[in-house]
N, C-alpha and C positions, 0 to 999 in steps of 0.2 A: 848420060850423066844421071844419076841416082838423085830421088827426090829428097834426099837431106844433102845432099854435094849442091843440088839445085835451088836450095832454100838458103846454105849458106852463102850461094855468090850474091843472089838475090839480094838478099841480106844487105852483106858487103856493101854492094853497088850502091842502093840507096840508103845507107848511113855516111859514107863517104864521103857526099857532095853537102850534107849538114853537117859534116866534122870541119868543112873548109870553112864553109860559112860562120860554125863558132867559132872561128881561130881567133882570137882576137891575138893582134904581133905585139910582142916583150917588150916591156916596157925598157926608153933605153939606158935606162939604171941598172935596169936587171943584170944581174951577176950570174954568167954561165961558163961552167969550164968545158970541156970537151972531155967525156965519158963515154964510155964504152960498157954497155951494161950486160950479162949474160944472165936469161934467165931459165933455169931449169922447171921441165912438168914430164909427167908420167907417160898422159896420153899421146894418142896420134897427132900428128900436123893438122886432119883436119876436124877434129874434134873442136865443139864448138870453145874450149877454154883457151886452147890455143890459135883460135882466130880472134877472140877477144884479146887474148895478149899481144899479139900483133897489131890489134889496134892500141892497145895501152901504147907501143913501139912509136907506130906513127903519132899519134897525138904529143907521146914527151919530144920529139923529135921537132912536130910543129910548135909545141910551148918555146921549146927554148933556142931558138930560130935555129936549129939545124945541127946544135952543139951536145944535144945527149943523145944517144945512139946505144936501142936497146935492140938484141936478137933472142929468139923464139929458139930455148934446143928441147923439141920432142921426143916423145919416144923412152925416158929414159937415159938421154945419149950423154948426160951429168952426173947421173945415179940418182939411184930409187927416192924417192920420197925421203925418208929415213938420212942417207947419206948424203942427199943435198943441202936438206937443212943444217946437216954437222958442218958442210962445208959454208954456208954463211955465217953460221956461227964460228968460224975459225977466220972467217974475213977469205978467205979463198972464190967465193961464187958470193956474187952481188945480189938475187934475186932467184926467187922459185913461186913457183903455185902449185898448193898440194893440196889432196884430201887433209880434211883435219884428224884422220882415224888415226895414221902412223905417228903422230903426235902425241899423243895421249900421254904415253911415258915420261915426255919431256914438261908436260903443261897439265898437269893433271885434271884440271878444271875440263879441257876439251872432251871428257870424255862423256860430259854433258850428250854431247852433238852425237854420241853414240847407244842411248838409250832408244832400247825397240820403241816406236809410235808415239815418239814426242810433241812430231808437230803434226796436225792436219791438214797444212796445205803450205805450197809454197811460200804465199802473202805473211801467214804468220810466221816463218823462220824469215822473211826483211826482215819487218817490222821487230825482232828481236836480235836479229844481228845487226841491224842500224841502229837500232838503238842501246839502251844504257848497260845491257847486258853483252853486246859485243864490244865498246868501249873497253867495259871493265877488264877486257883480256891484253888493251897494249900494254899495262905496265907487266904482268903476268910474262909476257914475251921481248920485254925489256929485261928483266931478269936475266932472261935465257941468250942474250945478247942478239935480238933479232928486233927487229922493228914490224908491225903491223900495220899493213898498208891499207888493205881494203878484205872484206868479205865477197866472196861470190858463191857459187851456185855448179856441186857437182849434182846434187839432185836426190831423189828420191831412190831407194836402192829395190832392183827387183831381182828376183833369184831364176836362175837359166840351170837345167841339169839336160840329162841324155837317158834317164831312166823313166821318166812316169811324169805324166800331167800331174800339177800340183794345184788345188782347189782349196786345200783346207790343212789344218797343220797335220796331219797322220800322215801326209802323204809323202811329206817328208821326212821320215821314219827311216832308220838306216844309210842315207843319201851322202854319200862323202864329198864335203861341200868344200870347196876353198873360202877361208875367208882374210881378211887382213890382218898384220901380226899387232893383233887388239886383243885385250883377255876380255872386253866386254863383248865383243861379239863372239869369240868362242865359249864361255859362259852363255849366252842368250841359244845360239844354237844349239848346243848340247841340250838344251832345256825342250828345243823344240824336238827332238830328236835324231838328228843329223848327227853326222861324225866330222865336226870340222877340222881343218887342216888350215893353220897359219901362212901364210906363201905373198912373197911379195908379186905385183901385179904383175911382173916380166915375165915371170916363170909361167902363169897360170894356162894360156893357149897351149901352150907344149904341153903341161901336164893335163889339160883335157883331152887332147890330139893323142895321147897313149894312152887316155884310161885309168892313169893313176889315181884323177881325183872322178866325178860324177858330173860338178856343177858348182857353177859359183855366183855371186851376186854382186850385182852393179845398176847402174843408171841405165834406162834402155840407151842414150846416145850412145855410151862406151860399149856395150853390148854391138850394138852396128859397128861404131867405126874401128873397133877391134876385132873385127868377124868372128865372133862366139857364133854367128849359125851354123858356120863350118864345122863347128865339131859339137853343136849343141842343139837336141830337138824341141823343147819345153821353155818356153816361159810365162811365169808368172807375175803378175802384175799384185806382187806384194806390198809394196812399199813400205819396208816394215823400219826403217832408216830414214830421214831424211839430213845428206851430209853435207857441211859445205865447202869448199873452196878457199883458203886460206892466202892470200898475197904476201908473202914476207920481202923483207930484206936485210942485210945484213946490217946489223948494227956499226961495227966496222968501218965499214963504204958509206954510212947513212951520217955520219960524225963527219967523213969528208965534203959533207955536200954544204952549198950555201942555204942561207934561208928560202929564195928565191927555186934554186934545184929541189930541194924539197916538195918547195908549193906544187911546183910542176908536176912533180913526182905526184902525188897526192891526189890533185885535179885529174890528173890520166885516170887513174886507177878509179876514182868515184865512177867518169864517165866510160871505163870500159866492162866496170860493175856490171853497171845498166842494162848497155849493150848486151854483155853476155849471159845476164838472165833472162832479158828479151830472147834473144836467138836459142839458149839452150831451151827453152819453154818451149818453143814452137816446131825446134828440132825433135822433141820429145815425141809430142805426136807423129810426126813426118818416120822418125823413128821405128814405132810401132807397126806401120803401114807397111816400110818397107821390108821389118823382118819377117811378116807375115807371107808379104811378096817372097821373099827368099828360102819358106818355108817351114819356119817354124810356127809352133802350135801354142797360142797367147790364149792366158786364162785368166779370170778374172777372178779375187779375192771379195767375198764378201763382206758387207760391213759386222755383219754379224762374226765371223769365220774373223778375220782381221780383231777382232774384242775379244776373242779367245786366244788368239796371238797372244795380245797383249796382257792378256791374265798369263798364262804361261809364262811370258818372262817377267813379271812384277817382280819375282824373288832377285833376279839379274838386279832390276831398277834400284830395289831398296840396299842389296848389297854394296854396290858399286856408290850411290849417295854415301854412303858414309866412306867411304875410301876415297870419292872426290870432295866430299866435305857437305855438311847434312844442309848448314846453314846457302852455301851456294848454291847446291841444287833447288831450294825451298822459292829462292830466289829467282832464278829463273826459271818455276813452275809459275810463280806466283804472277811473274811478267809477262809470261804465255797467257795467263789468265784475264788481264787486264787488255791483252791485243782480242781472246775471243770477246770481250766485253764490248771492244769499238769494232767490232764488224758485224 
């Protein structure tokens, strides 16, 4: 068993026996229908978002003695990012967890969470996505006929190629990069050098395994449980991204539920929040450890080298501010600012 498969059960096993314990049983007022909930995500089964979804599963299961019944489809096996959201927006799929990158078009504002070196460290992207600045996006996504459940945690983004150790931004000079179908991150790349290529996540293994593209970027977990070692020699520990994790559900299916399905709803998703940025954090490391086991060559990004990054794409930052709206982004600089002020 591999030491992130071994952290995950780990994991598992002892949250488990504290999830019984806080059960507390439905009140018997409470109003439950029998639902059947499908929820679409990109990654693998065992990536740590879809073991946290699985716990959102069991817990609304436990909330509402037995009568809401949610399943985990990995993989893609709903469609991409992109076309699961059109599908709860049309009332067809009840629930997904996406990157917020593929969004962007739809919600303009998210493309906040897409600017190079926003946040420095995990604690400051909570602390601004629990608080008034992740709020401010459910009516944003009430618009769009989707409901906002909860925020989580895809992580900090590092870039993996097959051509050259990458240390400093020259080095990725030329480098034909897959990135997501974002114009801020193909904007931001271009700047760094690279020749980015827009490509939904399913396609991308295949198109490393031929050669068509060089290297692309992701969170180390997705990097492991997607085996990018297999066809990828370099990584870098960029993070030049930090994205997160979006909970939806369909507006649609969210009109049918009671006050009580809701709560339930709501409650899950807080506490499987938690859980899977506990487990994704610790994965992270476990992560690193085991790609190195598997043989690829991790590098480290300087603070210094990471500031020159980030002058490099300022021109991206100030462009896209005003196409997402000068006074929102101000906004959420200024909120970032206030969270470095209490740490």
């Amino acid at each position: 068993m591999s030491a992130l498969k071994s952290l995950l059960a780990r994991f598992a096993a002892g949250t488990a026996c504290a999830a019984v314990l806080a059960t507390a049983a439905p009140a018997d007022a409470a109003e439950f229908s029998s639902r059947n909930i499908r929820i679409s995500v990109g990654i693998t089964e065992d990536h740590p978002q879809a073991v946290a979804l699985r716990r959102f599963a069991e817990r609304l299961a436990e909330l509402s003695d037995g009568k809401m019944k949610a399943k985990v489809f990995p993989n893609a096996a709903l469609g991409n990012d992109s076309k699961s959201t059109e599908g709860l927006r049309a009332g067809t799929l009840e629930m997904n967890s996406t990157s917020t990158s593929p969004l962007g078009q739809l919600v303009r504002e998210l493309g906040v969470f897409d600017f190079p070196f926003l946040f420095n460290s995990e604690q400051e992207a909570d602390a601004v996505l629990d608080g008034p600045v992740g709020a401010s996006f459910e009516p944003k996504f009430a618009e769009k006929g989707l409901v906002l459940l909860c925020w989580m945690e895809n992580g900090f983004r590092n870039l993996t190629n097959s051509v050259r150790p990458v240390t400093k931004a020259e080095d990725l000079k030329g480098i034909k990069l897959r990135v997501m179908q974002n114009s801020i991150f193909l904007d931001a790349f271009s700047k760094l050098g690279t020749n980015p290529v827009a490509m939904a996540f399913s396609e991308v293994y295949p198109a490393l395994e031929s050669g068509a593209i060089d290297a692309q970027e992701n969170p180390n977990v997705t990097v492991l449980t997607s085996k990018m070692y297999e066809v990828q020699k370099h990584l870098a520990q960029t993070r030049h991204v930090y994205t997160p994790f979006v909970t939806l559900v369909s507006q649609k299916f969210w009109n049918r539920l009671s006050d009580d399905e809701k709560k339930v709803m709501t409650q899950a998703c807080a506490e499987a929040r938690d859980y899977q940025r506990q487990l994704t954090r610790e994965a992270d490391v476990k992560a690193v450890e085991e790609l190195k086991a598997k043989g690829m060559q991790v590098t480290e990004i300087s603070a210094e080298e990471r500031a020159k990054m980030r002058e490099v794409t300022q021109p991206t930052v100030d462009k896209y501010s005003q196409e997402i709206g000068d006074e929102f982004v101000k906004g959420v600089m200024a909120e970032i600012e206030k969270v470095r002020g209490r740490s």
